[in-house]
N, C-alpha and C positions, 0 to 999 in steps of 0.2 A: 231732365230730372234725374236725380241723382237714384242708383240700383242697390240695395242690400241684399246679397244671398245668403237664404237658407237651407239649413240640409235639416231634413225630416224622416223620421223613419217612422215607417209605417206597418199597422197588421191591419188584416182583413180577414172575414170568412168570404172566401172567393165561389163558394157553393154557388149562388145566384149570376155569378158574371164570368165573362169570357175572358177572363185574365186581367193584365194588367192595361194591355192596348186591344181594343176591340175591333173589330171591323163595322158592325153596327155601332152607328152612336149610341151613347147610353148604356153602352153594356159594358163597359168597360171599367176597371179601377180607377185609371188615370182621369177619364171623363167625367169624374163624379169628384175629383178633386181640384179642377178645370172648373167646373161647375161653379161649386163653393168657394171661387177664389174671383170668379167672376160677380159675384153676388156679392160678396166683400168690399172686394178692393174695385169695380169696373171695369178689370182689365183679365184676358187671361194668358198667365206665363206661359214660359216653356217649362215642362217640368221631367227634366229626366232622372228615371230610375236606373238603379244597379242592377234591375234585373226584371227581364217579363214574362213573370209567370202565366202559365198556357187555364185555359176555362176551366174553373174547379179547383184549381191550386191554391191554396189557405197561405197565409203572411203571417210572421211575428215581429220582423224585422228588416223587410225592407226599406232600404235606403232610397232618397231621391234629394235631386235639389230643385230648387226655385229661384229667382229674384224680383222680388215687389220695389216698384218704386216709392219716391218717397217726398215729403218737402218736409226739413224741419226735423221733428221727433224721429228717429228710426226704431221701428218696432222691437219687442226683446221679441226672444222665440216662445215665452211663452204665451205672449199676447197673441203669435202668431199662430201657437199650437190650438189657445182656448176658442179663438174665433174659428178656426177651421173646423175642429169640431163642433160646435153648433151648427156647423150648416150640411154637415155629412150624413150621410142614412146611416143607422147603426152597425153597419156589418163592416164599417170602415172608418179606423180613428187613425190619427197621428201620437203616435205614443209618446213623441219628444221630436223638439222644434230645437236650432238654437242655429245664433249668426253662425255662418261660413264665412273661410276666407275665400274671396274673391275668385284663385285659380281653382278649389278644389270641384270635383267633378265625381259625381255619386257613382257615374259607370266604370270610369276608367283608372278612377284612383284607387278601386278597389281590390288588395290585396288576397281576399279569400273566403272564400262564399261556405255559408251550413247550410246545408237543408235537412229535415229528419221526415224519415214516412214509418207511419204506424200504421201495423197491422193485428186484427184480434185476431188470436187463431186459439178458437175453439167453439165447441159446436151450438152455441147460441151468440150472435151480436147483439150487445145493450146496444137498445138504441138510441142513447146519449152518444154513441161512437159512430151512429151509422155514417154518418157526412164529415167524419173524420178519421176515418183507419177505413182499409181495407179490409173485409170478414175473409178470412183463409179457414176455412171451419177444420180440413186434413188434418193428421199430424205433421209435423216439419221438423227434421234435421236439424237441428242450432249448432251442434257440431261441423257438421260438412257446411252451411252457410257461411260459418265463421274463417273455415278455411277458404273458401272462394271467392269470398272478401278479401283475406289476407294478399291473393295474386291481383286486383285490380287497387294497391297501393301503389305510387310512384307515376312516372312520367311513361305513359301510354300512345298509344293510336285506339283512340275510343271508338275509332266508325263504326265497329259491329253494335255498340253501345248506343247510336242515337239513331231517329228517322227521319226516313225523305222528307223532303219541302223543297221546297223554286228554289232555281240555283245549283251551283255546284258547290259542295263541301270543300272548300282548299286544304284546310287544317287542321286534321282532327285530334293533335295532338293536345293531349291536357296532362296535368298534375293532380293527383290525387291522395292529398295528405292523409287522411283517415278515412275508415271504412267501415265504422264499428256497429254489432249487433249484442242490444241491448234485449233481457225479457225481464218485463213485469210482470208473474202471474201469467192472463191468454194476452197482456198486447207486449208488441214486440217491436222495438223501436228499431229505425235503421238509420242511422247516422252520416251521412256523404260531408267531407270537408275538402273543397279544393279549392284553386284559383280562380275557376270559371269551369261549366258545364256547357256542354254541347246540348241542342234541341232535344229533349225528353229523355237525357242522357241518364240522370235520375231516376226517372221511372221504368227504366227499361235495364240499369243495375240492378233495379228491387224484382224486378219481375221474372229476372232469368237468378235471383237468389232464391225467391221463392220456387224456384223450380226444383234448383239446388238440394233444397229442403225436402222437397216432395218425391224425389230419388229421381228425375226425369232427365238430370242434368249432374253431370259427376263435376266435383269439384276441379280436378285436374284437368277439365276442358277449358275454365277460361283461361290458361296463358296462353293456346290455341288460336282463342278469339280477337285475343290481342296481338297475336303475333301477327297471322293471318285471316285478317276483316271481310276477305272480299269468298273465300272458301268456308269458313264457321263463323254462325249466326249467332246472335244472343239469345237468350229467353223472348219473353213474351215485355210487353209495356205494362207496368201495372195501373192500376185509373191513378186518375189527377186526383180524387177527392182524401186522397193519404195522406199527401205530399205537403209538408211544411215548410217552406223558406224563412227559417231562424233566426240565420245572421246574416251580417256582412261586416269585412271589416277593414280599417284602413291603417296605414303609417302613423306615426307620430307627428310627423310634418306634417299631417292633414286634418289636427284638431281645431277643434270649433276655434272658433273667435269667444267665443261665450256668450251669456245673454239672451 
């Protein structure tokens, strides 16, 4: 039976679930669109994403693909979008469905990942914000942050930047095109744009900026950290529940099919 793939990108509030792949069934993103696809169509794909976000991590724009088989009619993506959501719990939509061609690949074709993490910083958290920004109640530097950003632009050795897990790190090498810090009023946006992040690599930039900020950590330590990873350490990890994964984005040669 003949396969159509689709690429989907997806948001979530990741508050309730253990990220994208879970170790318990059922707790996971992925498994809950496993689910809905099993109850669909009778069958359940492989569905890989561009990225997997850790428990508590929020989505706007994660990318994945899929392939449904078929006889006859081949579904458009928004047939495939509207039925998927109907059978998702609300904390997880498909914000847009559409054909793929054939080679493309949600993880690999991916040329450069956004994540942004908010933080309120001042001495009350609305708590509209609580399961979405970080409360930093201090005052904080936005000056010296900005400058400590400024040294973790360009092509790095991140290890002081991410955390242990099974295995050995081979390659901590990344890119890191923008670093930008944004303020609203008390929230304060932190903007990471690269080609790919290392394991909580993200929340542990945010977390030795906010230290940055907080005087604990001078801004002319991080090329240090980067120069030498194994002698100076990063900041702190800041929580998962900040953390937005935005975008993702690919080539030109990797546009839909359409439909």
């Amino acid at each position: 039976m003949p396969l159509q793939k689709y690429k989907l990108t997806i948001a979530y509030d990741g508050t309730d679930y253990e990220g994208w792949q879970a170790r318990r069934a059922g707790r996971g993103i992925r498994h809950e669109i496993e689910k809905a696809c099993e109850n669909l169509f009778g069958t359940v794909p492989e569905i890989v994403s561009s990225s997997r976000t850790d428990a508590g991590v929020h989505a706007v724009g994660l990318v994945a693909h899929l392939s449904l088989s078929h006889e006859g009619t081949v579904m458009s993506g928004m047939q495939v979008q509207l039925a998927l959501n109907a059978k998702l719990p609300p904390q997880i939509r498909i914000m847009r469905a559409s054909r793929a061609k054939e080679n493309f690949h949600a993880r690999f074709d991916a040329v450069k990942k956004e994540y942004r993490y908010q933080l309120c910083n001042d001495a009350v958290m609305p708590p509209l914000l609580r399961q979405q920004a970080w409360h930093v109640p201090r005052p904080l530097d936005i000056t010296a942050m900005r400058k400590a950003a400024a040294c973790l632009i360009g092509r790095h050795d991140f290890r002081a930047f991410t955390a242990k897990r099974k295995g050995e790190l081979l390659d901590s090498t990344r890119t890191l095109h923008e670093c930008r810090i944004t303020r609203r009023g008390s929230l304060i946006i932190v903007q990471v744009i690269g080609e790919g992040f290392l394991y909580k690599m993200c929340r542990r930039i945010v977390g030795t900026l906010v230290q940055v900020g907080e005087g604990k950590i001078a801004p002319t330590q991080i090329p240090a950290m980067l120069s030498d990873p194994a002698q100076f350490s990063s900041g702190m990890v800041a929580p998962a529940h900040g953390l937005i994964l935005w975008k993702v984005s690919y080539t030109e040669r990797h546009h839909n099919r359409g439909g």
